[in-house]
N, C-alpha and C positions, 0 to 999 in steps of 0.2 A: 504494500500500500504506500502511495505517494502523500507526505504532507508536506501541502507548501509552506514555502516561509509566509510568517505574520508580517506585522509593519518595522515590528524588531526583535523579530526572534525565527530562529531556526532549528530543524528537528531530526535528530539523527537516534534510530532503532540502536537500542542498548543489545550489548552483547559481554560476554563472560568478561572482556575485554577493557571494559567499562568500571570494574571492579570499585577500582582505587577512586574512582570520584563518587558511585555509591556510599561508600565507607566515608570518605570525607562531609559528604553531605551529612549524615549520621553522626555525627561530632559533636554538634549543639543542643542543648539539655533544651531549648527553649525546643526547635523543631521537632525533638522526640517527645516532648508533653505529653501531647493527645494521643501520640501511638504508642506508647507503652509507661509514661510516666514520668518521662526524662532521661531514662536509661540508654546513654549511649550503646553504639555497636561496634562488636570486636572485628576485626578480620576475620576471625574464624566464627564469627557469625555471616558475616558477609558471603565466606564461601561458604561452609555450611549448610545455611537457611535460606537467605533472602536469595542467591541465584539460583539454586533448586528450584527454589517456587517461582521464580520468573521464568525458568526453560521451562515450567510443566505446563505455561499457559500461552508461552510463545509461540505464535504463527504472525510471521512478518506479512503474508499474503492479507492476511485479514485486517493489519492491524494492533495485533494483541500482542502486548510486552509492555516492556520501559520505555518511551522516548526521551530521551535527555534533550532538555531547553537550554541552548544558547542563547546569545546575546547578537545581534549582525554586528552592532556595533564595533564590541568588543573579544567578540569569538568567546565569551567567558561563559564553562559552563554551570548555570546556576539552579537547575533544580529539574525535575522529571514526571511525564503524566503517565500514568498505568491505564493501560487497556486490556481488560478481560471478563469473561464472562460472569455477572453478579452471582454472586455464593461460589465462587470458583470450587474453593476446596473443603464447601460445606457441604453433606448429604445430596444436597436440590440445588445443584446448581442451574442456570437459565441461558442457555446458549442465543437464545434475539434478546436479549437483555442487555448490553454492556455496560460495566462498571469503568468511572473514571476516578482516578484518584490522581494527588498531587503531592510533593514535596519539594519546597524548594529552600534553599540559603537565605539566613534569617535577612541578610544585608537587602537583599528583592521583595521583602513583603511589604504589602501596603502601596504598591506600585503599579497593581496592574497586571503583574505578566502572569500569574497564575492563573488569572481569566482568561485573558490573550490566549496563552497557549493552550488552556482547555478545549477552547472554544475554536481553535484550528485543527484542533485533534479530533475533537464531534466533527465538525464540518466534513474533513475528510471520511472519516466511517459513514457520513451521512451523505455522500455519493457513491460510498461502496455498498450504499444499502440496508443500512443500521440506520432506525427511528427510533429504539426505543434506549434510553440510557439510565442508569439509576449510580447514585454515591452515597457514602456511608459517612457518618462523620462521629466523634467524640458530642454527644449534646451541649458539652460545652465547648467547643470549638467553633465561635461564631464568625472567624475570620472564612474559614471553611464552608460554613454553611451559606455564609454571605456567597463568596463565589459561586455554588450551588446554582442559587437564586439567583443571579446574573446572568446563568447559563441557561434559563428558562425553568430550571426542576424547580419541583414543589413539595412539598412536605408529603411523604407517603405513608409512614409509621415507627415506628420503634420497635427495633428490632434485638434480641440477644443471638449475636454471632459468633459462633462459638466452628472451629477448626484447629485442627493440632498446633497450632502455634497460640491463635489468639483467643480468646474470650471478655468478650464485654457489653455490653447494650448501644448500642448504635443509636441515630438517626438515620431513616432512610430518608431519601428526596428523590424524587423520579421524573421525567418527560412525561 
């Protein structure tokens, strides 16, 4: 799947290869809050966990993985939107459902580009044929939910999302 550049940002499909700027991202106790407490990640978390469960859902064809957000500007990579199927690695997962999620470096919040580059990420699944989109957030993660709501989703429920890594009660918001 093709995603064009935004007005300043650019988007390149993560691979095993991508490792160390994952991991880097993962550094900041503020960006880790809502996903697990504040608890930074190790490197052997990073190969471990977090790229297992990115190759289990990767198809470049469709869309579905990491895409790391640049900057045109600056070539600097600052943060990443996940594409895959909602409940991925829960019991019921929803293959015409996709889930987007985001994480970017705390220095880029509040600026924009977490929408930006969402919403070039929907755009492109939304000529490959994907209408329906859902994300999950922390209930209290209002910065997250904001963008949500930016991206047209709307509050769908509350959810307890539990998968061998994570368990917690969500917010859903869906298209």
């Amino acid at each position: 799947m093709l995603v064009r550049n935004s007005a300043r940002l650019s988007f390149h499909y993560v691979t095993e290869a991508d490792k160390e700027f994952l991991w880097e991202l993962d550094q900041d106790e503020e960006v880790m809050r809502y996903i697990n407490g504040g608890k930074l990640s190790s490197k052997e978390d990073i190969d471990n966990i977090f790229i297992p469960r990115v190759l289990a859902y990767s198809n470049p064809a469709l869309g579905w993985g990491l895409w790391r957000v640049e900057t045109l500007d600056s070539k600097e990579s600052i943060g990443w939107i996940l594409v895959r199927p909602f409940g991925f690695f829960t019991a019921t997962p929803e293959i015409d459902n996709v889930e987007l999620s985001w994480r970017f470096k705390r220095a880029y919040w509040g600026m924009g580009y977490a929408t930006e580059a969402a919403k070039a990420i929907k755009d492109a699944l939304y000529l490959n044929g994907i209408d329906q989109f859902s994300a999950i957030a922390n209930p209290d993660n209002a910065a997250s939910i904001n963008i949500m709501k930016k991206l047209g989703m709307r509050f769908s429920h509350e959810l307890e999302y539990k998968d061998s890594v994570y368990h917690e009660t969500v917010v859903v918001y869906a298209t």
